[in-house]
N, C-alpha and C positions, 0 to 999 in steps of 0.2 A: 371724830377727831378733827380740830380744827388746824389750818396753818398760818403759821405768821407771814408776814410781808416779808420781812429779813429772812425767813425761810427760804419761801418763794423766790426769791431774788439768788439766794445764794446758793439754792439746790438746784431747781425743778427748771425754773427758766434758762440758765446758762444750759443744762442739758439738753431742751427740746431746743435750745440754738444751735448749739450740737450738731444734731441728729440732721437737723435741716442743709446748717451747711457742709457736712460729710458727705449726704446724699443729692444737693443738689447742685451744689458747685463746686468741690473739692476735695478729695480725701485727706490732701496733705493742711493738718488748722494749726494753730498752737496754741499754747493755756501758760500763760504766766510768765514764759523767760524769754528772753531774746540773748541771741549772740549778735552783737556788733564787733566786726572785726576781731578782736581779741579782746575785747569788755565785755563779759556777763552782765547783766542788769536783771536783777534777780526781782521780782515782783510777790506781791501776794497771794499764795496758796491759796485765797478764797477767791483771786479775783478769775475770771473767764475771758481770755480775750482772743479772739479766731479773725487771723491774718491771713489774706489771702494773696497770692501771689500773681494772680492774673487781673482780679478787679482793684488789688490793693485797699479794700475795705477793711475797716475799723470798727468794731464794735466790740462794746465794753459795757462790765456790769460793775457791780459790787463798786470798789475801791477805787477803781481806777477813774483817773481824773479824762476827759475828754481831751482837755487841754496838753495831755503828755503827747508826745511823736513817736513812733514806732517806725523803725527802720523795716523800710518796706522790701519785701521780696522782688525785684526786678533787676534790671540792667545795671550789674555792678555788685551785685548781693551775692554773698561768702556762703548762707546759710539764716537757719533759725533755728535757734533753740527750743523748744516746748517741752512744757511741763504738763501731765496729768496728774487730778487729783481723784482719789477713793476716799469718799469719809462710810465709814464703819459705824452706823448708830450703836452697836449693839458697844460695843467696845470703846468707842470715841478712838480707831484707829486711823490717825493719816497717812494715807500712802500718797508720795511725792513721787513720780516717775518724770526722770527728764531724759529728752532725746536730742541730739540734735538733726535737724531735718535739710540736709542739702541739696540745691535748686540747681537746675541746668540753667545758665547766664541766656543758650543759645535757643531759646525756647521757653515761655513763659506759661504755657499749657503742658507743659511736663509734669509729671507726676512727681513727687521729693521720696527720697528713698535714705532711709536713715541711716548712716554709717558708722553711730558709735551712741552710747546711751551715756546716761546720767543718773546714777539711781542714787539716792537720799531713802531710800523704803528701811536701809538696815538700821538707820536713824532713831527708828521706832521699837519699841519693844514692847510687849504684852502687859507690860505695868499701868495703871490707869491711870498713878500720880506722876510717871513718867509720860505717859502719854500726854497729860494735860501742860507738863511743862513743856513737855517739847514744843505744842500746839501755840503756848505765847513764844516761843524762841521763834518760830519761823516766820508766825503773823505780824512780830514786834519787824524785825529784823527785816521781811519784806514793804514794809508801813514805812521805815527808814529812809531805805533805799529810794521807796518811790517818793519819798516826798524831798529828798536832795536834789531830784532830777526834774522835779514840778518847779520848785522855788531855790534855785542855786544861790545860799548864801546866804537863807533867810532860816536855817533850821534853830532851833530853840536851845535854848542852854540844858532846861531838862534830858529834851530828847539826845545833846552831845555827851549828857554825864553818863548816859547809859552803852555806849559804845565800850567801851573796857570791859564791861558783866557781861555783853551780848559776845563781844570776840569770846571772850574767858568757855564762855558757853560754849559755843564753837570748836573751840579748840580740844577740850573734853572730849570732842567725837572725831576727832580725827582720825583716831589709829581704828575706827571701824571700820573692814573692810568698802572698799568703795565709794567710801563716805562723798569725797571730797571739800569737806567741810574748810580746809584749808585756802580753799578759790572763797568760798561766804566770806574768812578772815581776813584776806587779802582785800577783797572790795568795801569791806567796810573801813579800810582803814583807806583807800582810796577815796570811799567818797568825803572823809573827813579832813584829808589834803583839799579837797577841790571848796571844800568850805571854808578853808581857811584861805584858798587864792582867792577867792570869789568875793572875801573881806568880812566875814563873822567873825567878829573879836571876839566871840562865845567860844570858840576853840583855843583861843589864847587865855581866855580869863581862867577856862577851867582848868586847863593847863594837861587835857587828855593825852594832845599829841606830843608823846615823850618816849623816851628809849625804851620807859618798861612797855609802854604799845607796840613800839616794833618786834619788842622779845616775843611776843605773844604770838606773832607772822611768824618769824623765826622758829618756833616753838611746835608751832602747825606743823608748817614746813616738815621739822624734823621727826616727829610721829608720824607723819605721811608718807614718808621717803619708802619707798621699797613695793610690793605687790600689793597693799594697801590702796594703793594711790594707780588711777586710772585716769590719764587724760584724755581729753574729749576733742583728737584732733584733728578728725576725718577720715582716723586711717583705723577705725576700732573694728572689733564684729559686730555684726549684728545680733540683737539678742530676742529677734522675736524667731518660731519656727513657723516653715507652714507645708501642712502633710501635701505630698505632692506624689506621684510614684511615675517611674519609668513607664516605655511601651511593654516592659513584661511584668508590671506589677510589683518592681522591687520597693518598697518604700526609701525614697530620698528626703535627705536633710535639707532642706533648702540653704540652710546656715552655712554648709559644709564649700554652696555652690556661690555664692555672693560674698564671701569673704576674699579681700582685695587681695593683692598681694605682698602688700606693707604694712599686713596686722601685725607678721613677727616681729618685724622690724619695731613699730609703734613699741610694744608689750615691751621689749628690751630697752628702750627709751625710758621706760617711763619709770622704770626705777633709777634714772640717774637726773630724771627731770625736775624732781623736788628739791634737789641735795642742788642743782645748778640756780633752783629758784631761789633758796633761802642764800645764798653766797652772793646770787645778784642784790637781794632785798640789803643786805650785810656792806655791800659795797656803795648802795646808796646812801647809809647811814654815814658812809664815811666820807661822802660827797657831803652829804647837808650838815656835817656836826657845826661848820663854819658860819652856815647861816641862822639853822633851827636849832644849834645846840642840840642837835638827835646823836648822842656820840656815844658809839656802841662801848656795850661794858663786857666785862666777863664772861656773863652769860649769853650775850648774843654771840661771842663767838664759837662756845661752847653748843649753842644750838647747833651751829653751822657745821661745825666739826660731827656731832651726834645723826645729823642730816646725810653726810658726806659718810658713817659707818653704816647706818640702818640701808641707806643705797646699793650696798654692796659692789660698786661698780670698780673696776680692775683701775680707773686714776682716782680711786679713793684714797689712796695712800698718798700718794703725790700734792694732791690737793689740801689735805691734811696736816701734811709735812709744810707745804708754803704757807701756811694758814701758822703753825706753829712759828715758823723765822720772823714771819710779819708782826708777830704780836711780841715781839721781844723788845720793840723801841718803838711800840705805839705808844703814845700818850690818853688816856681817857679822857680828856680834855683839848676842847680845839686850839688850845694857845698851851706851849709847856711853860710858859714863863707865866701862866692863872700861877695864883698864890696856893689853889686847891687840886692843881693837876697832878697827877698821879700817872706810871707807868700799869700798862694791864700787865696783871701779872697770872700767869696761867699756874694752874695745881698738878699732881700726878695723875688727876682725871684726862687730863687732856690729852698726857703721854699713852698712858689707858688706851683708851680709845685709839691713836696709832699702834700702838703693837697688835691690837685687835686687831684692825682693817689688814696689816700685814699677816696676820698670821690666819687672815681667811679668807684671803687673796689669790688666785691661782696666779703662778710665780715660774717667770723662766728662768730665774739663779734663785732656788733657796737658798744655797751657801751664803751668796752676800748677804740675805736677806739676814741670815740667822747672825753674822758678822754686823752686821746694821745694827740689829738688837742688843747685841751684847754691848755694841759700844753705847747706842744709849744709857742703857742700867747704869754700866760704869759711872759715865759723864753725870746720869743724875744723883747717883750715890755721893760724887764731888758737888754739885749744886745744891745737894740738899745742905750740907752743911752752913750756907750761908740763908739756906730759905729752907725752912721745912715743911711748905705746902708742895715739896719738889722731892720728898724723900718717899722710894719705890713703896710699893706696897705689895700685899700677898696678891690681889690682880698682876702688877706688875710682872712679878717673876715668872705667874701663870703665862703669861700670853709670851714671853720671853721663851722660854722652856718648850710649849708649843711650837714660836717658830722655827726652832733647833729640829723638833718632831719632822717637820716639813722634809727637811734633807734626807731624810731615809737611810742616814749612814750611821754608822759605829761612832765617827768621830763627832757627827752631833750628836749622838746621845751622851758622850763621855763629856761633852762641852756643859750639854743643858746635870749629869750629872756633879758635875765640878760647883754648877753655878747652885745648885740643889745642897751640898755638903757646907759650901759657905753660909749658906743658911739658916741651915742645922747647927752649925757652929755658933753664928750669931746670937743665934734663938735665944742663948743663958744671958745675954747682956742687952736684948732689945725687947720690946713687946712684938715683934713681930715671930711668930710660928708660922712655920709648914699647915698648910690646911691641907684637907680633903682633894680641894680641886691642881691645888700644886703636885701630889704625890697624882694625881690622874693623872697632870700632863707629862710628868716623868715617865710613867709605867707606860702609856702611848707611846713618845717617843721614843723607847726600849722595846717598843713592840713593833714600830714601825722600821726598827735601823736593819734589822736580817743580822744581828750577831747571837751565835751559839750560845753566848754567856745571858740575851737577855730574857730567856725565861728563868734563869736563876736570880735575876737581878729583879723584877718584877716580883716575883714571889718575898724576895728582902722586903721590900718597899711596904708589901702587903703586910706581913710579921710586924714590922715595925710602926705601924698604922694602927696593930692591934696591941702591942705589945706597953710602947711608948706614950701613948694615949695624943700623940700628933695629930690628929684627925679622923674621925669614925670613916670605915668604912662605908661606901654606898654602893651600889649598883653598877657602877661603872668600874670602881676597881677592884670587884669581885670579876666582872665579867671579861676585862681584859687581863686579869690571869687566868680564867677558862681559856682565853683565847691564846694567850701565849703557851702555853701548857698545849692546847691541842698542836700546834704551828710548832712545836719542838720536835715532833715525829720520835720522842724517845718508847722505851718500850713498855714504859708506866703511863704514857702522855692521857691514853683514853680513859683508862682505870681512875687516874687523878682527877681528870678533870669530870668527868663523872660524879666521884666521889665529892669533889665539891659542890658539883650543882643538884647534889642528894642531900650534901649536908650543909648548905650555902647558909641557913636562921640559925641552925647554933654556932656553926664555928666564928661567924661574923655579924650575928643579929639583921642579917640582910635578906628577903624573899626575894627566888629569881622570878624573872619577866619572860617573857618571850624570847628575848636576844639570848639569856641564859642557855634556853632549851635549843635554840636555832645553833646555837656553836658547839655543842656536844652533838649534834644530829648531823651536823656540818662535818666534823671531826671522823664519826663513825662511815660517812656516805665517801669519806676519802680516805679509809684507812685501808688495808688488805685482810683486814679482818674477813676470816669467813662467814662469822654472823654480822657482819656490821649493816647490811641492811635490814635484818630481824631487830636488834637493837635499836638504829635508829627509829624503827618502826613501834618498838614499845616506847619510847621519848615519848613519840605524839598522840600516841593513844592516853600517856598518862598526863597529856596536855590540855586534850579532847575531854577526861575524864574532869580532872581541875576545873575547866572552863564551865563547862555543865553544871557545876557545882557552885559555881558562883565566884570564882577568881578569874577575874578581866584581865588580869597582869602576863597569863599565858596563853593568850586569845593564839591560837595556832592562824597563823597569817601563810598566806603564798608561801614565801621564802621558805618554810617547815613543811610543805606538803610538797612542795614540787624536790628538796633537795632529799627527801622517802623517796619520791619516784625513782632518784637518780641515784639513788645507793642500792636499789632493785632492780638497776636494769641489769646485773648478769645475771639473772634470778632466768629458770626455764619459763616461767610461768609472769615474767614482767609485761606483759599486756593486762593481762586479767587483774595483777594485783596495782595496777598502774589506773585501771578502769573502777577498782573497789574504794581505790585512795581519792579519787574525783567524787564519787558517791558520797565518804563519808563528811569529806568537806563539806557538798552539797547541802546533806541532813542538819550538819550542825549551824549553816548557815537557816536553813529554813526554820527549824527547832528553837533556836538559841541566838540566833543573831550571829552566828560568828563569820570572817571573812569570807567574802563572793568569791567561785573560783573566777580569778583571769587570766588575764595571757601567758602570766608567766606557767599558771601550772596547767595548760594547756599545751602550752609549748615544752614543755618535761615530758606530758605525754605522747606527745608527738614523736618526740626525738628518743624514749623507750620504744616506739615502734619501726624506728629508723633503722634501729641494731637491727631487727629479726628478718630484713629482708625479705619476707615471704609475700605474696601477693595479699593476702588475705589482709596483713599489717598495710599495706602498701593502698589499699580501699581505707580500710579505716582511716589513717593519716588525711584523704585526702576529703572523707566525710568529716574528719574534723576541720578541716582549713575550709569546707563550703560552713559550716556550721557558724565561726569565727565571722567568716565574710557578710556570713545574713544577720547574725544576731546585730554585730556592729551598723548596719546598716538599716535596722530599724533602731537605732537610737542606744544600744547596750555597748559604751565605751568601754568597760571593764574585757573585753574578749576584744579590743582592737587590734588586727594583728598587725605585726611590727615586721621590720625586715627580718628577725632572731626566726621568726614566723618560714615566713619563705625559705630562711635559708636555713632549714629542717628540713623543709619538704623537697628542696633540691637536693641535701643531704640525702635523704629517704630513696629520692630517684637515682641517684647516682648510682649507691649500693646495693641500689635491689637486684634480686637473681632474675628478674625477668627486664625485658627493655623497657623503657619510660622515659627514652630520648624524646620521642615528642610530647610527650606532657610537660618535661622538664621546659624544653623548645616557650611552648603555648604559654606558659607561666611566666617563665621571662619575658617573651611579646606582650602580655598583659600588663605588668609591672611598669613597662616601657612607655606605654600611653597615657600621655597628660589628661586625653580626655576624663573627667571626672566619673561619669555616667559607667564607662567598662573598668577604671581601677577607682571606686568608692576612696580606698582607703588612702589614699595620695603617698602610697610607700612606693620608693624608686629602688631599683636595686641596687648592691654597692660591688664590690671588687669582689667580696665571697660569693657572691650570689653568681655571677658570669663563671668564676674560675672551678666554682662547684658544678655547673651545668656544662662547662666543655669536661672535670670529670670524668660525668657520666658520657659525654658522647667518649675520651680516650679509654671508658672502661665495654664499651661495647662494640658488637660488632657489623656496624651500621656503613652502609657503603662511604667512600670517599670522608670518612670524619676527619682524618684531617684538613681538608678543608673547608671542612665544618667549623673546625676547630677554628682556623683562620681567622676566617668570616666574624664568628662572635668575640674573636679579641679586637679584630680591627670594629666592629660594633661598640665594644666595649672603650676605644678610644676616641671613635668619634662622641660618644656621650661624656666623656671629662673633658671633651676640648670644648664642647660648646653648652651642656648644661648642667652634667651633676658631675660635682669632683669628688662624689661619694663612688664613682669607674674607675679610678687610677689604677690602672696594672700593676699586679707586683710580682716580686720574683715566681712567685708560687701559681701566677695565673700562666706565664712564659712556661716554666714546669710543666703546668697541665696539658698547653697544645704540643712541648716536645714530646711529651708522653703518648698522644695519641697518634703521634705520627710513627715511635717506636713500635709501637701493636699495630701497623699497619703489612699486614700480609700478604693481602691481594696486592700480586705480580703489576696488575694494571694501574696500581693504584702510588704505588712506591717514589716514581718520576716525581710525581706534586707529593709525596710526604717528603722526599727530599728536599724540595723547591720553599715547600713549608718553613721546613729548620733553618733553611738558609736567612727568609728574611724575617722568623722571629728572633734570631740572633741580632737581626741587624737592631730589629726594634727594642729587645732586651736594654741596650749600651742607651738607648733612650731614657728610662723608665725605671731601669734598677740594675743589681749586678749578680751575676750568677752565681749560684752560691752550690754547694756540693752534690745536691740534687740534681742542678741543672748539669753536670758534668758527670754524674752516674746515666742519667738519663738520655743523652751524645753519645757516651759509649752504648748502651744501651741501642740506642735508633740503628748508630752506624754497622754494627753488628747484624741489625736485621735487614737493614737496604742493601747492604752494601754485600756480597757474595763473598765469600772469606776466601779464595784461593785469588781475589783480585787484589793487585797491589797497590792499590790504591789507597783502600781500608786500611795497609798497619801506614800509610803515611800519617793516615787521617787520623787514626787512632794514637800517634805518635805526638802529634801537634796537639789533641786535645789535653792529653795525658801532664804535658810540657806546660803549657797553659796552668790547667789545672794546680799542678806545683808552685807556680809562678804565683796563682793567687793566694795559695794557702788553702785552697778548698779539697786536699785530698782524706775520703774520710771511708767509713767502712761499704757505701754504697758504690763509690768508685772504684775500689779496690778487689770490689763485687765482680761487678760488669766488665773491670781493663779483663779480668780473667778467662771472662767469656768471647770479647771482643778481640784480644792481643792474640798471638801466635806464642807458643812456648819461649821462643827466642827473643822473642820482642819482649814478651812480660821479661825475661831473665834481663835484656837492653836497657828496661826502662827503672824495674824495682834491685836488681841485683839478686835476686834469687829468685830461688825456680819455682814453676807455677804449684806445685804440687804441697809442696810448705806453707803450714801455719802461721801465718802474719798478724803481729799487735801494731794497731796503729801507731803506740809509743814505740816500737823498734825503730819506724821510719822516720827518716830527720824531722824536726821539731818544724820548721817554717814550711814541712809539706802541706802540714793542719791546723799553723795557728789560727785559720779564719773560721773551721768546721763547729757548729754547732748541732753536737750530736756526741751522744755517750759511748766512749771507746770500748771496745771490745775485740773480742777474735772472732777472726778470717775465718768461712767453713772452708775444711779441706777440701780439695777439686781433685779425685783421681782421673 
């Protein structure tokens, strides 16, 4: 078999160049792209060019001109981009990998270590006559590029007609993950700016450079906006691995240990970065309409807006809304006084898309917001009549109705209902009806308000869906009357909604899904039923069954296997059947494909073992959490444990019958260490994890724990003062060190469990406010410190008592303890009757307990 020249050239020799300069003078080469400053200059896929940073050589095959400059790696230099290239004979697959590769300034024999990639590889797909077009889009498109920057000014008129079909192409692949196909569009339309400063009347004659070219940016832009879209800005991850292992053999991620510490940051950027690009590109056009007549039209602002939703960024609404005022006495033309100028005039697409961004916005007043809304609808209701590209539409009311849902009250649901009946009204005189997705967001919002009436209200909606012929039911508004239905707690609520998702195809021509099955298993795992974990347990065997069977629609996921665990855990025997339920996941994942167990239904079984107390659960638990820690750490992200994780297993120790004060201890010290190497998982503890482990020292009886106790809350302050405000103490953690100071017994030990109370009080009035707990639990301490024939005690206990009243924190736990703490006369001094009488909290004045959060009941008698 013989080879060509052009083979040779474009295969074999660029690789033994390769090889040579990898191994003899540099690891860090590049192949095709360069980053200058913030210009990409995109080259060709076939050409091979290996740039070196310490010799500064040059060498080039294929395409590339000698005569081009390449910004060389040295004193001053950002960076280098490079691109590898895979050609695949068998397939004719190109794979494009780009990196970018960043240079130490202070040091020019440093090695480049890549901090963020570039990949074009999803570009390609397994089609051959896709593969072949793609192969001219990149080689056309790179041939382009480089020859604007060979001969500024001299490019040909054919090669300028083709820039609009090469963007157009482009643009097509935007919304591929990763793509960044949008940075291609963008530079190609720059370099046909720089031909036209540079004086090719060839960009004038053909008349490319015009507003539909910029729409095209814009248009990128806005398909790229959101996790699609990844910038390449220094601060990415690393995406190569390399197997490395500890001094004890644990395998480490290297990825895990080189990633910066402004990746998150980056990632969260980057979905507002596109929606900021195409607004700048938008603003440019409004700069040059004067000079290039580039005068944005309809549609470019409509990108911009489209850019500004797909972002989802929290000033997407903001931005949106300015975008809407501006465009109200724009002229589309650079002169209003053109004979052919025209105002832009925006459609109800445009409003669209704002009630969107608002209504899936996270939101510190939904009231206004939902007030907002309503008065748009209004206002455009009045605007339509003079323009009817401004008259609402069945979207409109949707997302309207929706943001009503947001407020979670009665009276938005009664608002977005009102707005729902005018509609219905309308219906006989407009062509607009109630669809499907209107009556969903109604019955949502009925479901999200907490009113008693709205599972009857939802269930209407549903009848008249079917009855009416308003809109078929679908999936969604089958399953949010399952849900409303189970959330009513009446005494048909399971039976019903059962019965629906038994007879879900005939009564409403609808098959349920998974989420079906997950809110009757849901339903049953929080009911008082005494079979309801037997029940919920045949749900997912007949889900298990389906699925085997070839319906993907009830694929049993996490959420259905771990909410079995948790409706089994009063079950005697919830270990075992907590361990058969991991199993059958297990099987039907190996068997069948169906969901990997992970943390979540790890952590179900964890916290079924948590109940039992017993040593034996108390080993297992914590073979599961090493199991967790090593699977995760050779590479099995699905068993990551998460903080829910730890704070089980301090749970676990807390309440176990034997001590596990220093496991609890050791666990938390481990948590605590930034080093990577002793906490893999980089999970920090939060406020439950500290307040559960002093817990377990207040629930044992371990010398000195109250100052134990101490110690780990003033631990747990200095970690929010200075790195994780995931520490902040709360009432409940204050709670747990008064607690342990109250079970303090030892005679010796009393002096500092006193000393203790004193100054978490003080710290308390810091941090939070004492809430009825903390003042059953004062009486509670002082009772045990303090010697009851000393009269110190009923002062002390007099002053808490008084307090106590003062705050409105008097409730059945303090009423508990004064009994214990107080003298007969003093309880008679303080409540007005004798200690011996049955007490309702509602007998006692109404501002002793407005603040109590806890369900009233009766006092036990005290003979």
């Amino acid at each position: 078999m013989t080879m060509s020249l052009d083979t040779f050239l474009t295969m074999i020799l660029p690789m033994f160049i390769l090889m040579v300069h990898m191994v003899l003078i540099q690891p860090c080469v590049a192949f095709g792209i360069l980053l200058q400053t913030n210009r990409m200059m995109l080259m060709d896929p076939w050409t091979w060019t290996i740039v070196g940073s310490s010799s500064r050589t040059h060498i080039s095959t294929g395409y590339v001109s000698s005569r081009r400059h390449l910004w060389n790696v040295g004193t001053g230099a950002r960076g280098v981009l490079f691109v590898t290239k895979t050609l695949k004979t068998t397939n004719n697959m190109i794979m494009v990998m780009m990196q970018e590769c960043c240079q130490n300034e202070s040091s020019s024999n440093s090695s480049a270590d890549p901090v963020s990639t570039f990949d074009l590889s999803g570009i390609c797909n397994n089609d051959n006559a896709s593969n072949k077009e793609m192969q001219w889009l990149v080689r056309t498109t790179c041939k382009i590029l480089q020859e604007s920057n060979t001969q500024q000014g001299k490019m040909s008129c054919t090669t300028i007609r083709r820039f609009p079909l090469l963007m157009r192409s482009w643009m097509k692949r935007c919304s591929i993950p990763n793509s960044n196909a949008a940075i291609v569009v963008e530079k190609l339309l720059e370099k046909l700016i720089d031909e036209l400063e540079s004086g090719n009347e060839c960009v004038t004659t053909e008349g490319v450079l015009c507003t539909e070219l910029y729409n095209i940016v814009l248009e990128s832009w806005a398909n790229t906006s959101g996790k699609e879209f990844q910038k390449n800005d220094g601060m990415g991850t690393i995406q190569y691995h390399n197997d490395i292992r500890d001094d004890h053999g644990y395998h480490l991620d290297e990825q895990r240990y080189i990633r910066n510490k402004h990746n998150k940051a980056c990632m969260k950027n980057n979905h507002r970065f596109a929606a900021e690009r195409a607004h700048q590109i938008l603003k440019q056009m409004q700069m040059q309409a004067s000079t290039r007549d580039i005068t944005p039209n309809e549609k470019s602002y409509l990108m911009v807006i489209k850019a500004w939703v797909k972002s989802r960024d929290p000033s997407a609404v903001e931005e949106i809304g300015g975008i809407l005022k501006e465009i109200q006495v724009i002229p589309s033309s650079s002169s209003e006084s053109h004979t052919n100028a025209r105002t832009i005039r925006p459609t109800i697409e445009w409003y669209n898309y704002y009630l969107y961004a608002k209504a899936n916005r996270p939101s510190s007043n939904p009231i206004k917001d939902a007030e907002c809304a309503l008065a748009m609808l209004n206002d455009l209701k009045v605007k339509s009549l003079k323009d009817a590209r401004l008259l609402p539409d069945s979207n409109t009311y949707k997302q309207v109705i929706s943001i009503h849902a947001k407020t979670k009250s009665v009276s938005g649901a009664m608002t977005a209902q009102s707005i729902f009946d005018e509609l219905i009204n309308n219906a006989k005189f407009t062509v607009l009806k109630p669809t499907t997705d209107i009556y969903n967001a109604l019955m949502n919002c009925w479901l999200k308000s907490g009113s008693k009436r709205g599972r009857q209200r939802i269930e209407n909606l549903l009848s008249n869906m079917v009855e009416y012929d308003h809109g078929s039911p679908d999936i969604v508004s089958v399953n949010t009357a399952i849900s409303a239905i189970a959330k009513s707690q009446r005494k048909d609520s399971l039976r019903k909604a059962n019965f629906i998702l038994m007879n879900m195809q005939t009564l409403y021509g609808v098959k349920p899904d998974t989420t079906s099955y997950n809110l009757v298993i849901d339903a049953y795992a929080k009911s008082r039923h005494l079979q309801g974990g037997q029940k919920a347990d045949n749900l997912l065997k007949e889900m298990e069954f389906q699925f085997r069977n070839g319906n993907r629609d009830v694929m049993p996921n996490s959420f259905s296997y771990s909410t079995v665990i948790d409706a089994i855990s009063s079950d005697n025997r919830c270990g075992q059947l907590a361990e058969e339920l991991l199993d059958r996941m297990s099987c039907l994942h190996q068997s069948h494909g169906g969901a990997i167990p992970d943390t979540v239904v790890y952590n179900s079984i964890m916290n079924v073992y948590a109940t039992q107390g017993d040593k034996d659960s108390m080993h297992r638990i914590q073979s599961i959490l090493h199991f967790m820690e090593e699977s995760f750490t050779q590479g099995n992200w699905n068993v990551k444990p998460n903080i829910i994780t730890y704070n089980t297993v301090f749970k676990a120790f807390a309440y176990a019958r034997d001590d596990f004060t220093q496991d609890a201890k050791n666990l938390l010290d481990r948590l605590n260490m930034t080093n990577d190497f002793v906490n893999p998982n980089g999970v920090a503890p939060d406020a439950i994890s500290y307040t559960t482990v002093i817990t377990c020292y207040a629930r044992s009886d371990v010398p000195w724990k109250a100052k134990i106790a101490q110690q780990l809350l003033h631990q747990m302050i200095d970690g929010y003062k200075t790195r994780n405000s995931m520490t902040k103490p709360t009432v409940f953690t204050f709670n747990a060190v008064l607690n342990a100071c109250a079970y303090t017994f030892n005679p010796h030990e009393k002096v500092d469990a006193f000393m203790v109370i004193v100054s978490t009080l003080v710290l308390l009035q810091e941090f939070s406010k004492p809430d009825h707990t903390t003042y059953g639990t004062l009486l509670k301490a002082w009772c045990n410190l303090i010697p009851k024939d000393d009269e110190r005690r009923s002062r002390i206990v007099r002053s808490v008592f008084r307090q106590c009243c003062k705050d409105g924190q008097v409730g059945n736990m303090v009423m508990q303890q004064l009994k214990y703490a107080a003298s007969p006369e003093l309880y008679r001094s303080l409540v007005g009757k004798d200690i011996t009488q049955e007490i309702k909290i509602s007998n006692l004045p109404t501002k002793w307990s407005r603040n109590v959060k806890e369900r009233h009941g009766k006092l036990p008698r005290i003979s």
